[in-house]
N, C-alpha and C positions, 0 to 999 in steps of 0.2 A: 452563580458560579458553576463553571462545568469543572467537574474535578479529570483527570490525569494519572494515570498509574503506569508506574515503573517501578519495578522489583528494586534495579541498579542503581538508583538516583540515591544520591548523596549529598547532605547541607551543604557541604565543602565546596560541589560543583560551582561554578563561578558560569556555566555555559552549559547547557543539554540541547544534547539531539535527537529526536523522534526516531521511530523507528520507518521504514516505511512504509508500512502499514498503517500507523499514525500518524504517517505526516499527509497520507493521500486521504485519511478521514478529516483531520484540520483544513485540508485545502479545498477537497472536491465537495465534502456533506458541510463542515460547520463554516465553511468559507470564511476564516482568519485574517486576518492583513496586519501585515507588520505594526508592530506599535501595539499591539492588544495584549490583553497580561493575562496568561494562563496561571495554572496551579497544580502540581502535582503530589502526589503520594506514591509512597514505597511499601503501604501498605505494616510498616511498622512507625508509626506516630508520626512520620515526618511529613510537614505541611511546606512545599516547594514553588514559591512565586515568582515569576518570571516575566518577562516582554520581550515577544514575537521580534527576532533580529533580520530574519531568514525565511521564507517561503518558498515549497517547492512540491511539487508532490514527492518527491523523491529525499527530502531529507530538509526540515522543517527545523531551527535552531532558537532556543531562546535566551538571555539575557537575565542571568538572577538580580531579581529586586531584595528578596528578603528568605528566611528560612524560619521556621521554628518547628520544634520538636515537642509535640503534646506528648503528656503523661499518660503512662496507659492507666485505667479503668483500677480505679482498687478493687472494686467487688467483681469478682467473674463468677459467671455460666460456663458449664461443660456440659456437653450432651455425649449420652453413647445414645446410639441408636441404632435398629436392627434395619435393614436393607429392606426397601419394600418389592413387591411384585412390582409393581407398575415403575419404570426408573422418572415418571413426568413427577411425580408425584413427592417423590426425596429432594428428586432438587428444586421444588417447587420450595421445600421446607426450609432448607439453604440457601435459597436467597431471601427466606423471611426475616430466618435466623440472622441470617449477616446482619439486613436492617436493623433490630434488635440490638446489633452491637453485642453478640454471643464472642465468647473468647477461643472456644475450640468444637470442631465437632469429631468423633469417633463412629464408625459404622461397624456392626458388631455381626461376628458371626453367629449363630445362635443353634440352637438343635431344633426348634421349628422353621426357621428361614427357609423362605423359598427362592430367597436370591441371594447367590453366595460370591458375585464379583463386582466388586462397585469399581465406580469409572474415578478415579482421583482427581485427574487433569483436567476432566470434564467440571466435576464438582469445585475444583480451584479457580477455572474459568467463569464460576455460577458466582463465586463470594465477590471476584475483582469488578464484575459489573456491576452486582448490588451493590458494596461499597462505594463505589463512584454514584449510583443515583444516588446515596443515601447522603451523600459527603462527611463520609467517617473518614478514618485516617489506620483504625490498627482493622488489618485481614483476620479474618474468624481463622484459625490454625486446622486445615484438615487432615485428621490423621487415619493411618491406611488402615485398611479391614483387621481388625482383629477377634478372635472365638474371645468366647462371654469370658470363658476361665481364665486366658491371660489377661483379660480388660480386669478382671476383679481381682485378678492377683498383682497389679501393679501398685496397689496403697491405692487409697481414696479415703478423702476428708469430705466429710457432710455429704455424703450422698444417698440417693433417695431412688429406688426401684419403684418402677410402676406396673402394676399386674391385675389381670385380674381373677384370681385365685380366691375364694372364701378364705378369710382370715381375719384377725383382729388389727385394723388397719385403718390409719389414721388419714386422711384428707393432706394430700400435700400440700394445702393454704391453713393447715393450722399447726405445722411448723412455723418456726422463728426459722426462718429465711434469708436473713438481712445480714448474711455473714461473709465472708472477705470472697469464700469461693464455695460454690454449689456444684456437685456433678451427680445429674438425672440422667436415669436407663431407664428406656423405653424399648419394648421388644417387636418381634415381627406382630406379624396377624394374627397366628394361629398362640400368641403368647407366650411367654416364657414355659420351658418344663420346670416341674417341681425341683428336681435336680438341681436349677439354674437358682432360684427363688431360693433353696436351702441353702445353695452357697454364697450368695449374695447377703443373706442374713448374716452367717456364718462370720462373713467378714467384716459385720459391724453397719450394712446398710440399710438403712430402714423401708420395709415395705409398705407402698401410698396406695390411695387412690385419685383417681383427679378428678372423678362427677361418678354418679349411679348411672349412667348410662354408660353404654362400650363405643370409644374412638375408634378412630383409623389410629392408624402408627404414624404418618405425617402430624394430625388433627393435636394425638394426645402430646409429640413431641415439641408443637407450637403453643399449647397451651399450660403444658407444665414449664416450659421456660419463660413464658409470659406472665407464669403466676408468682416466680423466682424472681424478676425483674423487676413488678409491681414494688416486690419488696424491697429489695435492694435500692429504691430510689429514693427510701425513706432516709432522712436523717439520722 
């Protein structure tokens, strides 16, 4: 199955039309022909089946077979994460994450950050193609830069700081993890400042570690959501 994304698409549609952009990829690269049954998403749980009415490059029309609407994910992932140097390398982790099937991610300004402007459109552009290799249905939600202090002043349930600071600190895989929703901070390069780590505490989140050796910030934020996930799949 090649999955289909559109924002605007709706169960109700009885008829969609591609854009041109996608109707000159259906015609010219996957070469379609009337009668063939596409599938699309809107990237909020709706699964949209169709047959090819219309061929053009220029405006591509299909025929609804059927619709249905998956449930989203009882257990969710949240990621904050701090902006890396290198912009290959974040959105490397954003379309891991998507696959993953992560529920939101957050890029965090931080007082060691060396990169303080993330690209939004760009990284919404990185989830909608993963989502389509992956053939998911719900888009990872990404939300715009925000400094650590507002991330951790907005309430958060079950969450888990990762640093690496000397302290008395538990392994994030020997938490009970298997809870309806998890949100893991992960910082820049140069780590969170203490400042960050006391307020983080402060506000009830637990400080981790995720191996004796020191990650990337990509590395540690694919690996502590993988370690989240593992759990969560349990019964």
């Amino acid at each position: 199955m090649i999955l289909f994304f559109d924002k605007d698409i709706k169960a109700k549609f009885s008829e969609f039309s591609f854009s041109k952009e996608e109707s000159k990829h259906l015609t010219k690269v996957l070469r379609k022909k009337i009668g063939e049954k596409i599938t699309i998403t809107n990237g909020n749980g709706l699964e949209w089946q169709g047959e090819l009415i219309n061929i053009s490059s220029n405006s591509t029309t299909a025929k609804k077979i059927t619709s249905l609407q998956h449930t989203q994910p009882i257990k969710l992932i949240h990621l904050a994460i701090a902006l890396t140097k290198n912009n290959n390398r974040i959105e490397w982790l954003i379309e891991k994450l998507t696959e993953l099937g992560i529920a939101s991610i957050t890029t965090l300004l931080c007082e060691h950050s060396e990169r303080k402007v993330d690209r939004t459109l760009r990284f919404e552009k990185i989830t909608i193609a993963a989502l389509k290799q992956s053939q998911q249905f719900y888009l990872p939600k990404i939300q715009p830069l925000k400094t650590f202090s507002d991330f951790i002043g907005g309430g958060i349930t079950n969450g888990y700081i990762a640093h690496c600071r000397e302290s008395s600190k538990e392994n994030l895989a020997n938490y009970n993890l298997n809870q309806d929703e998890v949100t893991l901070i992960i910082g820049p390069e140069g780590d969170f400042s203490l400042r960050e780590i006391e307020l983080a505490e402060q506000a009830g989140i637990h400080s981790v570690s995720i191996g004796s050796q020191r990650f990337r910030t990509e590395t540690a934020g694919l690996l502590a959501c993988h370690t989240v996930f593992l759990q969560q799949q349990k019964n």
